[in-house]
C-alpha positions, 0 to 999 in steps of 0.5 A, spaced: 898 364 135 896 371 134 896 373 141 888 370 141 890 364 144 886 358 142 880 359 140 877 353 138 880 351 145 877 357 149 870 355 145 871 347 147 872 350 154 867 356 155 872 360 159 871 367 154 866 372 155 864 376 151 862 385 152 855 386 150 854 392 146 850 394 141 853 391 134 855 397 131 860 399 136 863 391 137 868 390 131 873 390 136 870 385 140 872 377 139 866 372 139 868 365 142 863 360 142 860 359 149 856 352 152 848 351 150 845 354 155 850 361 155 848 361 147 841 361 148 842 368 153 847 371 148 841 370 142 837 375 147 843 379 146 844 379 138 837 380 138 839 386 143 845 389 140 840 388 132 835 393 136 841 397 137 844 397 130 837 400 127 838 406 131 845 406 130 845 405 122 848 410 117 845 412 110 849 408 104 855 412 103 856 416 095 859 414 091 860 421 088 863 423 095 868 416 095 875 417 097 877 414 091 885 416 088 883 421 083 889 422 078 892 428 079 890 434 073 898 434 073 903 428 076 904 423 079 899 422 084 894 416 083 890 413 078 883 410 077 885 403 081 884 402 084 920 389 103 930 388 105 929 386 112 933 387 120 939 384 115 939 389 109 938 394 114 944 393 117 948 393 112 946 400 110 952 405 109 949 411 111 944 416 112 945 423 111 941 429 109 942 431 101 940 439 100 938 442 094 939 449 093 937 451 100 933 448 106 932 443 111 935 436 108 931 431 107 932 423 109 936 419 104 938 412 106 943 409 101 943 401 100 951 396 099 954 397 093 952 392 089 953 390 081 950 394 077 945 389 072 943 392 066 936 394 065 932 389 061 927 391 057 921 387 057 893 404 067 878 418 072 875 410 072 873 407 066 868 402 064 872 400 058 878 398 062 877 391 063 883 386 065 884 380 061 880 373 063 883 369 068 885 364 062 889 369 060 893 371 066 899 367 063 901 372 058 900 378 061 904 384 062 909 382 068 906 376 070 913 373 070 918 377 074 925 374 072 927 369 076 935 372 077 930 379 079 929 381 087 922 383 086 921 375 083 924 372 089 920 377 095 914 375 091 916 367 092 917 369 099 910 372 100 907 365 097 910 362 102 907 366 107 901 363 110 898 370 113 895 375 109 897 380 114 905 378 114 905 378 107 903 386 107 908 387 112 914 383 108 912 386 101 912 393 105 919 391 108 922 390 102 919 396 098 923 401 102 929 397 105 934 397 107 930 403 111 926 399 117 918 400 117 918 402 124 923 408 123 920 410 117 912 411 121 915 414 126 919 419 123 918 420 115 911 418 115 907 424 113 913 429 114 919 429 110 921 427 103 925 421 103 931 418 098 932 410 098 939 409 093 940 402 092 945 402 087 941 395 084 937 397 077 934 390 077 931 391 084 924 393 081 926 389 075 919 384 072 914 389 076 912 394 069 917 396 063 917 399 056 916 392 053 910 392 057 907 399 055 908 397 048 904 391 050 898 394 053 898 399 046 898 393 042 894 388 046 889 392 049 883 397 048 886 403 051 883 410 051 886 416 051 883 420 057 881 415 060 887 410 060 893 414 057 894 421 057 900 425 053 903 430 056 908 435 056 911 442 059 914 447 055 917 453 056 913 453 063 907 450 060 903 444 061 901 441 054 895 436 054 895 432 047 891 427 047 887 425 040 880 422 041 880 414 040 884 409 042 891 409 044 894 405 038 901 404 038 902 409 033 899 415 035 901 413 042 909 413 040 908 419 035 906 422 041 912 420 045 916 422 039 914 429 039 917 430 047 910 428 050 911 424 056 906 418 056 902 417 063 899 409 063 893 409 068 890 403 072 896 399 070 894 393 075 888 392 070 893 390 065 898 387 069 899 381 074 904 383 076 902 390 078 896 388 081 899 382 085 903 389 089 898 393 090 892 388 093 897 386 098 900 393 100 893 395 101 892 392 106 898 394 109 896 401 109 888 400 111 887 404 105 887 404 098 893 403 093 893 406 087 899 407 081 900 411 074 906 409 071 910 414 066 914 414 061 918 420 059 922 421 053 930 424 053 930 431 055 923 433 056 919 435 062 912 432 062 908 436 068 908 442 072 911 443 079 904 441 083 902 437 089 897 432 090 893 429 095 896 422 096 902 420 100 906 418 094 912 412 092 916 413 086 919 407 084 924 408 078 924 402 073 928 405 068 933 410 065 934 416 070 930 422 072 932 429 076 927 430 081 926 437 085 922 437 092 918 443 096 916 443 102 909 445 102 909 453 102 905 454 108 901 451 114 895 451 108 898 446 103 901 441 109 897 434 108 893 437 103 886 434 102 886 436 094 891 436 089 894 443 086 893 447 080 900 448 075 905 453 079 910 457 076 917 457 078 916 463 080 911 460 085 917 456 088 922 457 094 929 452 093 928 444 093 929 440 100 931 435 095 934 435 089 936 428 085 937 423 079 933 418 081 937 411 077 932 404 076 932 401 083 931 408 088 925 409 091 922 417 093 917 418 098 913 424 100 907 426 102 901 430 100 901 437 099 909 438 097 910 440 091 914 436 085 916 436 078 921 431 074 925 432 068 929 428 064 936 429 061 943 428 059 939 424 052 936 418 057 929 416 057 925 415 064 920 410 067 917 410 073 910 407 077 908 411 082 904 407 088 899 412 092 895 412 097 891 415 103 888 420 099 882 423 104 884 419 110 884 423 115 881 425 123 878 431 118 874 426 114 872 421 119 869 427 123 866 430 118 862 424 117 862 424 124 859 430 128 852 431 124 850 424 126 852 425 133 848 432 132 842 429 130 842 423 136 843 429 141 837 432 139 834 426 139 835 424 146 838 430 150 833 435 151 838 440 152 840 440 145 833 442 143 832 449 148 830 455 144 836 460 142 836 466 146 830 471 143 836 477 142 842 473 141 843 477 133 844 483 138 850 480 140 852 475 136 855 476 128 861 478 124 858 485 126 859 484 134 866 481 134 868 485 138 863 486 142 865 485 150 857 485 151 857 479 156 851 475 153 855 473 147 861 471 152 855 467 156 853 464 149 859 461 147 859 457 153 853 454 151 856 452 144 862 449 148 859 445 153 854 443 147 860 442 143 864 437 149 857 433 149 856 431 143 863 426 144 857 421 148 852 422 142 858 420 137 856 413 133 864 413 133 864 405 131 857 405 126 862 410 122 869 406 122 864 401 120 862 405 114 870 407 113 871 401 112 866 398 107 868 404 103 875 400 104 872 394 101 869 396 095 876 401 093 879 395 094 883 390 089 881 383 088 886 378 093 892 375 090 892 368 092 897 364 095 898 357 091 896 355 099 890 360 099 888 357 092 889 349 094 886 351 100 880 355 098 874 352 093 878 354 088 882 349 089 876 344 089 878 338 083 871 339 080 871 339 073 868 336 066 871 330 063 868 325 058 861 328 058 860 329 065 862 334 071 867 329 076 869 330 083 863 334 086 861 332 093 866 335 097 862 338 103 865 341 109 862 337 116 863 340 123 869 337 124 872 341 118 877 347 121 877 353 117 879 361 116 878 367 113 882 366 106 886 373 108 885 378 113 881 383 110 877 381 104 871 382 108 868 387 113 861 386 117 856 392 117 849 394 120 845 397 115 837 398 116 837 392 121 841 388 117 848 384 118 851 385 112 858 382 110 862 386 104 867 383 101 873 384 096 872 377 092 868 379 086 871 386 085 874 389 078 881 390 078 878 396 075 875 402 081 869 401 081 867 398 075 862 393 079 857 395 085 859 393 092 858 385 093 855 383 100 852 377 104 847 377 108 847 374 115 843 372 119 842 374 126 844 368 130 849 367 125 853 374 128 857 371 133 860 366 128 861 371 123 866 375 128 869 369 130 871 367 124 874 375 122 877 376 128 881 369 129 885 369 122 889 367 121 888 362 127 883 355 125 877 354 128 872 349 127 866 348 124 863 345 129 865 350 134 861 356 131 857 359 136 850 358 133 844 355 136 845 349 131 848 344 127 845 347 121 847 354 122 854 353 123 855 349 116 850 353 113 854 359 115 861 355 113 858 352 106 856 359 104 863 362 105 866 356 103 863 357 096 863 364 095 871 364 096 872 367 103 873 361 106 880 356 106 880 349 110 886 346 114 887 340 109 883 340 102 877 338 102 874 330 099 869 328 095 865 324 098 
């Protein structure tokens, strides 16, 4: 139960009834089937709620404009992409502030000391960055974690976890354990550089290695400039030294030879493992996850100091690397909503903190403080770097906000459409600011109370809506379960075999109970007087690589579609559907079923 109660008994019973509201503002709302008579009256209400949803539309979004996870000019901010529980934390020995040279301490939780396990050896969007065939997955990079590895045995816990969302929540448990995620939300979240030691080099070990890297320069079509960048800083110079070309294995190591670190970009479009851990934290965050992973050699610095517009997790894969960590310099640069250009030492205070990070430590901090890593004492370094929410703010969703509610508000308030007063430029102006004339003191009233009423002109839901179909094309393609996959028309035993397809003819029924196959790989938006259902299904491991996939659905299908959304994890049956008939309630759950958005509650048959 997921606090929805039952909601093929409620549909059975007819005991639910829903708000009616226009649709672009109901995504809040549950549907629940209702008796014959009550659905017929609900239709006058879709159709109700579809008038307003025109009235409500918002333009397509730009793509020019996205809030996609820009790759930093500098450092470890976020490519083109596109947890220890209760028990672990218990164990934690201590948390305490470590300083660099002056300032504030920053929070350092410190795991049990374990057996330290030798570190095993083992990707701007970019058309030509193309993940391998499905057929292939096997052998690429990451596909198979060490068995011995605490990353391999989260990720079998998370194939048995039947919840996309409970998946989500795990994964992020374990990423930032032994600290719990409540605290780390409620106190560090947005605030504070954070420090995890683990004193495990094996805890991350099987996500993405050197062997890897070496692979993907092999194996793979990567571009410098588009997939690879070579960089380094010397005597307080950034150094960008990419050739034009493909990134063979020779130039790219030559380059590492020479003190250039080797920033990997979209490394999820050639890793499977990589992908996996981000198509699930996504969810987690309701926002996109990106990653670059960065390979620095022995006694170099890649990048300058710098800041990026990205809440940033710096997973240590290998080696070791000193990290420095500056608050941001004033209230300007706190939450930055664009990354950096290079500074200067001199632009610098002292580090908040300042640490070696060893294979297993994790380091968080915000957008907008300032970093830079190095490499010494003779070791290499390997690092991933997972991003996300780069310009998710209250600043952006209003900025989408306020010109529709201006717009509805001199549409259908007359008060908005009054004349400016005829000698308002006497008064009004830099030039009179100062000014005690006690007309402009009347005229910034006006604004004010003009300004307090757009708050009711404020298509506040049409615009969550378009947020979250953003979300739905930034994100990565679902990882499935064995479950999901057994469960889903991926699992469906259709093949061909001696000159003919067999087993075709598996049909769901009104009996059959399904779901959606995760929680948020599809999103209902009004557009044009359409209902449309964006989904993550059919997207590239690369950002953006394809357009946005939809489907339309029928208005009287409406209420069933949010059923099925909002009853996840929940199963309801085809049968209960709220639609006006036999037909459109299989129509709907055969169309999902086949476009792999659908799982059912036992495997399907073949009549």
């Amino acid at each position: 139960m997921n606090g929805l109660g039952d909601p093929a008994g409620l549909a059975r019973r007819g005991r639910v009834r829903r708000r009616r509201q226009p649709y672009a503002a109901s995504g809040s709302v549950l549907a629940v089937p209702l008796r014959p008579r009550k659905i017929r009256r609900h239709r006058r209400s879709a159709a109700s709620r579809m008038a307003a949803l025109s009235a409500q539309t918002l333009p397509p979004s730009d793509d020019s404009s996205d809030s996609r996870l820009e790759a930093a000019a500098d450092g470890p901010g976020a490519g083109d992409a596109r947890a220890g529980g209760a028990a672990a934390a218990a164990t934690a020995t201590r948390t305490a502030g470590v300083r660099g040279a002056g300032g504030p301490p920053a929070s350092v939780l410190r795991g049990p000391a374990e057996p330290r396990a030798a570190s095993r050896s083992r990707p701007a969007p970019a058309a030509s960055c193309v993940p391998r065939e499905p057929a292939a997955e096997a052998d690429e990079p990451g596909r198979e974690p060490p068995r011995d590895s605490p990353l391999q045995q989260v990720l079998a816990e998370l194939n048995r976890i039947a919840s996309s969302r409970r998946r989500a929540a795990r994964l992020f448990e374990w990423l930032i354990a032994p600290m719990p995620p409540e605290h780390f939300y409620r106190r560090l979240w947005e605030r504070e550089a954070v420090l995890v030691r683990r004193q495990d080099h094996a805890y991350y070990r099987g996500l993405f290695s050197t062997a890897d890297l070496d692979s993907v320069l092999r194996h793979e079509d990567v571009q410098f400039g588009q997939h690879l960048d070579a960089a380094r800083y010397v005597r307080g110079r950034r150094e960008t030294l990419n050739p034009p070309g493909r990134a063979l294995p020779a130039a790219a190591w030559s380059l590492y030879q020479a003190g250039c670190s080797l920033r990997l970009l979209c490394p999820q479009a050639f890793s499977h493992t990589v992908w996996q851990f981000l198509a699930v934290l996504q969810e987690q965050f309701g926002s996109m996850a990106g990653s670059n992973v960065y390979l620095t050699p022995p006694n170099s610095q890649g990048f300058a100091p710098h800041y990026d517009d990205i809440e940033a997790f710096v997973l240590q894969l290998e080696g070791r690397k000193l990290w420095r960590v500056y608050r941001p310099r004033d209230s300007s640069e706190e939450l930055a909503l664009t990354s950096s250009p290079n500074f200067s030492q001199e632009d610098l205070g002292e580090p908040v903190l300042q640490t070696v990070l060893e294979p297993g430590d994790l380091l968080y901090f915000p957008r907008g403080f300032i970093h830079q890593a190095e490499c010494q004492d003779g070791s290499h370094s390997l690092h991933l770097t997972l991003s996300t929410y780069q310009r998710n703010t209250w600043g952006d969703f209003l900025e989408a906000v306020l010109p529709l509610a201006v717009q509805a508000a001199i549409e259908e308030n007359v008060e908005f459409r009054r004349g400016l007063p005829r000698d308002f430029m006497d008064y009004m102006g830099a030039q009179h600011s100062d000014s005690k004339d006690p007309r402009r003191t009347a005229f910034m009233e006006k604004v004010r109370v003009l300004v307090a009423r757009l708050g009711h002109f404020a298509p506040v839901d049409a615009v969550a809506d378009q947020r979250a179909k953003d979300f739905i094309h930034d994100s990565l393609p679902p990882v499935l379960t064995d479950r999901e996959r057994a469960l889903s028309v991926h699992g469906l035993p259709i093949r061909w075999e001696a000159g003919k397809p067999v087993n075709v003819g598996a049909q769901l029924t009104t009996e059959t109970e399904v779901h959606m196959l995760q929680d948020g790989i599809a999103r209902l938006v009004g557009e044009g007087g359409h209902l449309l259902l964006y989904y993550t299904v059919e997207n590239s491991r690369v950002y953006h690589l394809e357009e946005p996939k939809y489907l339309e659905i029928d208005p009287q299908q409406a209420d069933a579609m949010e059923l099925l959304l909002r009853s996840y994890p929940e199963f309801v049956r085809v049968g209960d559907l709220p639609c006006d008939s036999v037909e459109d309630q299989l129509s709907l759950a055969t169309m999902l079923y086949d476009k792999g958005l659908l799982l059912t509650k036992a495997p399907l048959t073949v009549n």
